[in-house]
C-alpha positions as CSV (number, residue, x, y, z in Angstrom):
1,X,42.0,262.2,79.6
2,X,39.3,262.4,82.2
3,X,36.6,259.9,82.0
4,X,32.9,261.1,81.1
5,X,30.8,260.7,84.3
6,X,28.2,258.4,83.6
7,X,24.6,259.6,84.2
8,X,21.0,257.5,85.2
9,X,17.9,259.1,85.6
10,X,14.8,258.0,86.6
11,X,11.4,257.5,84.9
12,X,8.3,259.1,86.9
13,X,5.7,258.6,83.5
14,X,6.0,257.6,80.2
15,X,3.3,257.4,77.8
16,X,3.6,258.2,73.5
17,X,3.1,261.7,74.4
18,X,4.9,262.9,77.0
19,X,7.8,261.7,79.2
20,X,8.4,262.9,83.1
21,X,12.3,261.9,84.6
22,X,14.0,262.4,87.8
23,X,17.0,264.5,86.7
24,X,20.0,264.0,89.2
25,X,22.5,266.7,90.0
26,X,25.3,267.2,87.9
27,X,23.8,266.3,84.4
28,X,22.2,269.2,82.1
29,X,18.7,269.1,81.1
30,X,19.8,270.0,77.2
31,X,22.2,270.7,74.9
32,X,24.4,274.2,75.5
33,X,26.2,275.5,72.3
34,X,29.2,273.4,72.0
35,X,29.4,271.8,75.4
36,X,30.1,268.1,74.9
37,X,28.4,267.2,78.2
38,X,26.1,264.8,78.8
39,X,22.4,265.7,79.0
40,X,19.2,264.8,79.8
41,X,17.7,265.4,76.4
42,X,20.0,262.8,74.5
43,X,19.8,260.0,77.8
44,X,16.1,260.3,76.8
45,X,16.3,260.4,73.2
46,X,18.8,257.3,73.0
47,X,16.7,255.4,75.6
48,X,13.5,255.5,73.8
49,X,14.3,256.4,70.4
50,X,12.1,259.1,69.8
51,X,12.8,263.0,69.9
52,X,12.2,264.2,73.4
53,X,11.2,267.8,73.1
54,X,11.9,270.0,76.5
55,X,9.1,272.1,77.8
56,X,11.0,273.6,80.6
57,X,14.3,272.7,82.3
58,X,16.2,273.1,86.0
59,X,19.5,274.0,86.8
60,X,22.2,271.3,85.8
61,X,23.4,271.2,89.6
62,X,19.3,271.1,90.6
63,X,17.7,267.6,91.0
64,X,14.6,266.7,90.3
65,X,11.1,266.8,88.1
66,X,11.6,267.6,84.5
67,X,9.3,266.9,81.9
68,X,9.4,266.5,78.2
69,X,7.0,266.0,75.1
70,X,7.6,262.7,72.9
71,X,5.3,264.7,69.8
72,X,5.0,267.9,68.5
73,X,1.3,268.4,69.4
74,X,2.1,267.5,73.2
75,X,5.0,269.7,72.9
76,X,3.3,273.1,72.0
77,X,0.1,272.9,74.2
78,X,3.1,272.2,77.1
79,X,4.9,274.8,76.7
80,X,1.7,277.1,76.6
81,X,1.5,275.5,79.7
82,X,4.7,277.0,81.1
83,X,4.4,280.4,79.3
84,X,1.1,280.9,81.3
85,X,2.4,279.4,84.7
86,X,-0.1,277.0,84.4
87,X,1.7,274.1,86.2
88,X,2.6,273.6,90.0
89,X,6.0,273.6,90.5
90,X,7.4,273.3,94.1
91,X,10.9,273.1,95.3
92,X,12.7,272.1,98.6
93,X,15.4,274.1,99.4
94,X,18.0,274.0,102.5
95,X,19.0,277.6,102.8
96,X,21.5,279.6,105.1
97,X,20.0,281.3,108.0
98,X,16.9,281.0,109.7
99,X,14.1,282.4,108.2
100,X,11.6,284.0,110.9
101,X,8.4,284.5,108.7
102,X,6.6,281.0,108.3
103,X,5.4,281.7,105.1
104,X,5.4,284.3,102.5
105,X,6.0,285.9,98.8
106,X,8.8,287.1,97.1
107,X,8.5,289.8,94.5
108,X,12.3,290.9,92.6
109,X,12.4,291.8,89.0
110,X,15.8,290.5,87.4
111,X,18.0,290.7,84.5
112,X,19.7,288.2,82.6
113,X,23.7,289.5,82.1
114,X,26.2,287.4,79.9
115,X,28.9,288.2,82.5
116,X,28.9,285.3,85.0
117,X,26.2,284.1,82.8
118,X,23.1,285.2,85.7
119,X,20.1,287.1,86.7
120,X,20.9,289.9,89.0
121,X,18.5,292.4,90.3
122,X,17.2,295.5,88.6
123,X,14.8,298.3,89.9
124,X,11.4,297.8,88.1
125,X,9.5,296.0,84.5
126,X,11.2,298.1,82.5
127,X,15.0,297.2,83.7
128,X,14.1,293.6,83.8
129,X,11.6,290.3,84.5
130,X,9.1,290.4,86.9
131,X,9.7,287.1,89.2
132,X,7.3,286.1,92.1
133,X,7.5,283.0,94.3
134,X,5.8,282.1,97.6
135,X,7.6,280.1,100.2
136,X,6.8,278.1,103.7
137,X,8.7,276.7,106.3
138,X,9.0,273.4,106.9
139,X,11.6,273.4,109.3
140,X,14.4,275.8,111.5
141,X,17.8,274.1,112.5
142,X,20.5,276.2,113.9
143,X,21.3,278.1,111.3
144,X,19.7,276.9,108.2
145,X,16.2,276.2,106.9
146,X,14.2,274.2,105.3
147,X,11.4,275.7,103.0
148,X,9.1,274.3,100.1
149,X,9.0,276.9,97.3
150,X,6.1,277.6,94.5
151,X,7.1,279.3,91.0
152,X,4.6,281.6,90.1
153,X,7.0,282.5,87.2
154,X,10.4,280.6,85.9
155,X,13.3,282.2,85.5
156,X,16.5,281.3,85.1
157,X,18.4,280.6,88.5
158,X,15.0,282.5,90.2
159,X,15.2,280.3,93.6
160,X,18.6,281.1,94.0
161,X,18.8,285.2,93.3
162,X,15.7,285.9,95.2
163,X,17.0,283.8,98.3
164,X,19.8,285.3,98.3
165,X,18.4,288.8,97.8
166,X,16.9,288.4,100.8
167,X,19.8,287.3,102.6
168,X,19.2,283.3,102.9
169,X,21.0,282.0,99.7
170,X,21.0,278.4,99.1
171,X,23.4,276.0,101.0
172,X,26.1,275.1,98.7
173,X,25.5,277.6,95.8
174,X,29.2,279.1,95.2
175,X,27.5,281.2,91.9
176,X,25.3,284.0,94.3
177,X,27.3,283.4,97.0
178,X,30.9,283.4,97.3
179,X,30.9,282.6,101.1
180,X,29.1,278.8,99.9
181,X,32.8,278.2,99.2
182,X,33.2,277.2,102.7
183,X,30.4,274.2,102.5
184,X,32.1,271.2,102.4
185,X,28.5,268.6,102.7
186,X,27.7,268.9,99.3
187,X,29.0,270.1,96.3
188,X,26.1,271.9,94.6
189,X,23.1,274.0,96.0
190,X,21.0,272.3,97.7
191,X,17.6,272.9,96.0
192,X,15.8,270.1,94.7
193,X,12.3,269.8,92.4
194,X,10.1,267.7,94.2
195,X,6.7,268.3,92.4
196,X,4.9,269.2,89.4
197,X,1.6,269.6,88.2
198,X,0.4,269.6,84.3
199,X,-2.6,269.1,82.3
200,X,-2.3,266.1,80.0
201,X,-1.9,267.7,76.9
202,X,-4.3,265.2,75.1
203,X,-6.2,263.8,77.9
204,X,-6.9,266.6,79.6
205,X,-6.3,264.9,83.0
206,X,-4.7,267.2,85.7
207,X,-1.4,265.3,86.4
208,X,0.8,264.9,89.7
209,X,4.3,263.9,89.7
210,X,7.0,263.8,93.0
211,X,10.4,263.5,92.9
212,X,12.0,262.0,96.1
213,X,15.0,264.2,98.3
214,X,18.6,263.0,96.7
215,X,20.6,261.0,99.3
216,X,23.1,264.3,99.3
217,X,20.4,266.4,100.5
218,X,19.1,264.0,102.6
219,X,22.6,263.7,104.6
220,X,22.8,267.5,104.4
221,X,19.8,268.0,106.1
222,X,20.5,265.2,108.6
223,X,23.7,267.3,109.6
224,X,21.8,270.5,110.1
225,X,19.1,269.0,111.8
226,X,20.9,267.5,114.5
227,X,23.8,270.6,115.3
């Protein structure tokens, strides 16, 4: 039998009431059905020995920022938080193609189908989810890009549909785009959460948290940068 990969994550911020990690690749950020993978919530919950309540969670094969409540109070003014896209939320992403427009906004609405377990695109609200981001350029290699992205909403796997809707899907993601298959520089897309934003949910203090770029992203982007 296979060993169980062992996972580490990294604290950002700890106090009694809420808890903000580094989440690396690979590892879920909670419990799914009867999955017996490791996750986030139960590293967090045997490390400190409290119940660490989720407020919002990121891909299992996306790094980065994700943050939890340590008591119920913290927990519900949180996910308030979330539900009214009160939090800053940006995202790096290395994605296929050059992208010509330096910044911008996308605007999709999507629908969540069991069938390959995603979101894929429908017409209007009344098919599906209205999901907006806005992007920027940070840099142009060849043939890939480097963009910051900021969630206006956050839905599942957004990043990734509306990049690739738009013909510039995320380097490495096999899940929205077959041809992905063919990366060989990383083994998962190559979107990472580098920042978030919250209000304190008892202090009131606007908070601001960073996530460092993974070393695979880092070597990815070294590649790209220097074809």
């Amino acid at each position: 039998m296979a060993k169980k990969k062992k996972f580490t994550f990294k604290i950002v911020y700890q106090d009694k009431n809420i808890l903000i990690s580094d989440k690396p690749a690979g590892l879920l950020t909670v419990p799914i059905g009867d999955m017996p993978s490791t996750n986030l919530q139960q590293l967090a919950q045997q490390k400190f020995g409290v119940k660490a309540r989720p407020v919002h969670r990121i891909d299992r094969y996306t790094s980065g920022i994700v943050a939890f409540a340590l008591n119920r109070k913290s927990y519900e003014h949180l996910v308030d938080q979330f539900r009214s896209h009160e939090p800053d939320r940006i995202y790096l992403a290395l994605v296929r193609g050059v992208v010509e427009e330096d910044e911008g906004t996308l605007v999709h609405f999507m629908k969540l189908v069991k069938r390959g377990f995603r979101n894929i695109l429908v017409k209007n609200e009344e098919e599906g989810t209205r999901a907006e981001l806005h992007f920027e350029v940070i840099e142009r290699y060849k043939n890939t890009t480097l963009v910051a992205i900021a969630l206006e909403t956050g839905l599942k796997n957004q990043i990734r549909v509306q990049f690739e809707a738009i013909g510039h899907p995320i380097v490495g993601d096999r899940h929205y785009s077959a041809d992905e298959i063919e990366e060989k520089l990383i083994n998962r897309q190559a979107l990472h959460a580098s920042q978030l934003a919250i209000t304190h949910p008892v202090t009131g203090k606007r908070l601001f948290f960073t996530a460092e770029m993974p070393p695979d992203m880092e070597r990815l982007i070294k590649h790209y940068r220097t074809l």
